[in-house]
mmCIF file of the C-alpha atoms, coordinates in Angstrom:
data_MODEL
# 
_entry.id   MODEL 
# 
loop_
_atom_site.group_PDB 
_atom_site.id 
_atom_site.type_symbol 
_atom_site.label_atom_id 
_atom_site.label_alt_id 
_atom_site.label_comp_id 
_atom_site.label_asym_id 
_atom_site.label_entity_id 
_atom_site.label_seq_id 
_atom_site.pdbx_PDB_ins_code 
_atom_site.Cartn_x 
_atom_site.Cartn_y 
_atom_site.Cartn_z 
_atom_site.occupancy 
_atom_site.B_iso_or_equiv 
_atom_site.pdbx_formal_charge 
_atom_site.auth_seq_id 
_atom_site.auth_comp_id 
_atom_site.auth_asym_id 
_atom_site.auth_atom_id 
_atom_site.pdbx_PDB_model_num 
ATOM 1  C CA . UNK A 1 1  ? 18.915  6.588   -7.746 1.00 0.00 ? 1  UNK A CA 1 
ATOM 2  C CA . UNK A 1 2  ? 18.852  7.555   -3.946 1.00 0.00 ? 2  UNK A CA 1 
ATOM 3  C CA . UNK A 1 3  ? 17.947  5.285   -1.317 1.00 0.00 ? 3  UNK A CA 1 
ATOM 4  C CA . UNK A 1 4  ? 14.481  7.270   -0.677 1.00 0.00 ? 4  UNK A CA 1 
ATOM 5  C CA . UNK A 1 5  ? 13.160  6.421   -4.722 1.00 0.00 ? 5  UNK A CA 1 
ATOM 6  C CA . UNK A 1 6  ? 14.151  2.634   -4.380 1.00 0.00 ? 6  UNK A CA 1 
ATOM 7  C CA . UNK A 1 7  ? 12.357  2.795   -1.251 1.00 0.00 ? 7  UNK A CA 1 
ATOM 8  C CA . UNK A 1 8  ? 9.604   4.741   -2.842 1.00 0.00 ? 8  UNK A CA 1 
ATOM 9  C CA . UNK A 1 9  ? 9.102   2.379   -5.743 1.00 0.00 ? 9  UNK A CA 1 
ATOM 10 C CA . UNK A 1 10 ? 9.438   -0.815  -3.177 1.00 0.00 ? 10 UNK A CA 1 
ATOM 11 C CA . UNK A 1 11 ? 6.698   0.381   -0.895 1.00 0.00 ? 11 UNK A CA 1 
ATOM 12 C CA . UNK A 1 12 ? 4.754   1.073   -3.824 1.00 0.00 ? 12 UNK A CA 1 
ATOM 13 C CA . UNK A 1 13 ? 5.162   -2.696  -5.218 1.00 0.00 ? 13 UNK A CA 1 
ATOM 14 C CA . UNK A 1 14 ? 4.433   -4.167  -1.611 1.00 0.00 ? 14 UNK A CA 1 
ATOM 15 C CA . UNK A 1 15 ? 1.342   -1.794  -1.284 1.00 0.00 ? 15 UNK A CA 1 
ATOM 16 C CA . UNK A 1 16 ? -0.333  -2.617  -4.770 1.00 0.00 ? 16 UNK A CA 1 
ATOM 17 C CA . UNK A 1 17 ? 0.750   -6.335  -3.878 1.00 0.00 ? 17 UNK A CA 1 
ATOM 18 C CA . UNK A 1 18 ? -0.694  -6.454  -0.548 1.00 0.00 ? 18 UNK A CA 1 
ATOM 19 C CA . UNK A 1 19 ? -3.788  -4.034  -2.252 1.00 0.00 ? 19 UNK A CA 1 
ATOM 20 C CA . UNK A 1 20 ? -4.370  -6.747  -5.080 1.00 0.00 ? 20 UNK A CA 1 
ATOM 21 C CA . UNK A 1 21 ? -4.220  -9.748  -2.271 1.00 0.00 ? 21 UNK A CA 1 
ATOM 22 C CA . UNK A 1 22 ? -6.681  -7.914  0.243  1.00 0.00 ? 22 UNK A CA 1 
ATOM 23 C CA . UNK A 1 23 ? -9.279  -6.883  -2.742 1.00 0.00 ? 23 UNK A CA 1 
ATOM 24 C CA . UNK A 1 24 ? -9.396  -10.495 -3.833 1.00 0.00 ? 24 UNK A CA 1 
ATOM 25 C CA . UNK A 1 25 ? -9.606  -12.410 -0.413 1.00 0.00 ? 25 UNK A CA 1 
ATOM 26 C CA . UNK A 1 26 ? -11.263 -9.874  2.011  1.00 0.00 ? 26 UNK A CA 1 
ATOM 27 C CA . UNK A 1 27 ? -12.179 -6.707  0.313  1.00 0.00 ? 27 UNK A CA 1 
ATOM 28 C CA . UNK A 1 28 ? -15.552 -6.723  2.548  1.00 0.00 ? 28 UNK A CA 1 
ATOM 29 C CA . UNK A 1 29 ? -13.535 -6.483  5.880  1.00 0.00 ? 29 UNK A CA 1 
ATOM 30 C CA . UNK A 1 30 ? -13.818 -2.696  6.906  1.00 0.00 ? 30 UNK A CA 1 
ATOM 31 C CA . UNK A 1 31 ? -10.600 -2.999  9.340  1.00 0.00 ? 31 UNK A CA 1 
ATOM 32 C CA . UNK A 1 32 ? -8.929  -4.155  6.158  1.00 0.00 ? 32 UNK A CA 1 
ATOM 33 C CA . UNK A 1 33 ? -10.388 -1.584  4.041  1.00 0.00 ? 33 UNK A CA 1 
ATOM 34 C CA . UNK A 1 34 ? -8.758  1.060   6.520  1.00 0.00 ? 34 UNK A CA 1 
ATOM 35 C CA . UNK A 1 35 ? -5.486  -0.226  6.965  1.00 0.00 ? 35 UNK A CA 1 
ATOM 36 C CA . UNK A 1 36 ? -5.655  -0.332  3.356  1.00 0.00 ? 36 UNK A CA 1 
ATOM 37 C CA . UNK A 1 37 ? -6.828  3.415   3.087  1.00 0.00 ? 37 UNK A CA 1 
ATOM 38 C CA . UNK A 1 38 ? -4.076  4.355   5.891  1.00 0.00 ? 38 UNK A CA 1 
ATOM 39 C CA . UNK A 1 39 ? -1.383  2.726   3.742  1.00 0.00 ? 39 UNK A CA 1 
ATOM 40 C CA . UNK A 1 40 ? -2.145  4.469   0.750  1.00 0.00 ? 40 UNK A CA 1 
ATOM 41 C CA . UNK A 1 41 ? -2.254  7.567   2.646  1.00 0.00 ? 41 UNK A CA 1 
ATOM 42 C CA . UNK A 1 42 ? 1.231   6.995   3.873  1.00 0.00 ? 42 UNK A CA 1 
ATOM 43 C CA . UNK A 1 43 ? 2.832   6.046   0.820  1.00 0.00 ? 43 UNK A CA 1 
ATOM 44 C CA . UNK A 1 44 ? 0.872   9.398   -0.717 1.00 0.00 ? 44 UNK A CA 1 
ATOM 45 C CA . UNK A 1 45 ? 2.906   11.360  1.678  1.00 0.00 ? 45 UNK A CA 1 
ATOM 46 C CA . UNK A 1 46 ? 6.217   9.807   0.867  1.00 0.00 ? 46 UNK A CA 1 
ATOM 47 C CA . UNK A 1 47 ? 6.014   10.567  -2.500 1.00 0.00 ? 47 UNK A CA 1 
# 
């Protein structure tokens, strides 16, 4: 394993965490939607 996969499936963890947090507290938030959207985007590109 290199350094870019463990950091691959790390952001991965924190972004479905932080995904599964958001959609249960404040899923109705547009800002939060985006940043949401953005991050996902992001991580997209990594992999």
């Amino acid at each position: 394993m290199t350094i870019e996969d463990i950091l691959k499936e790390s952001s991965c963890i924190i972004a479905w965490r932080l995904f599964f947090i958001l959609k249960n507290d404040v899923l109705e938030d547009p800002k939060i939607l985006t940043i949401v959207k953005i991050t996902n985007l992001l991580i997209l590109k990594i992999e």
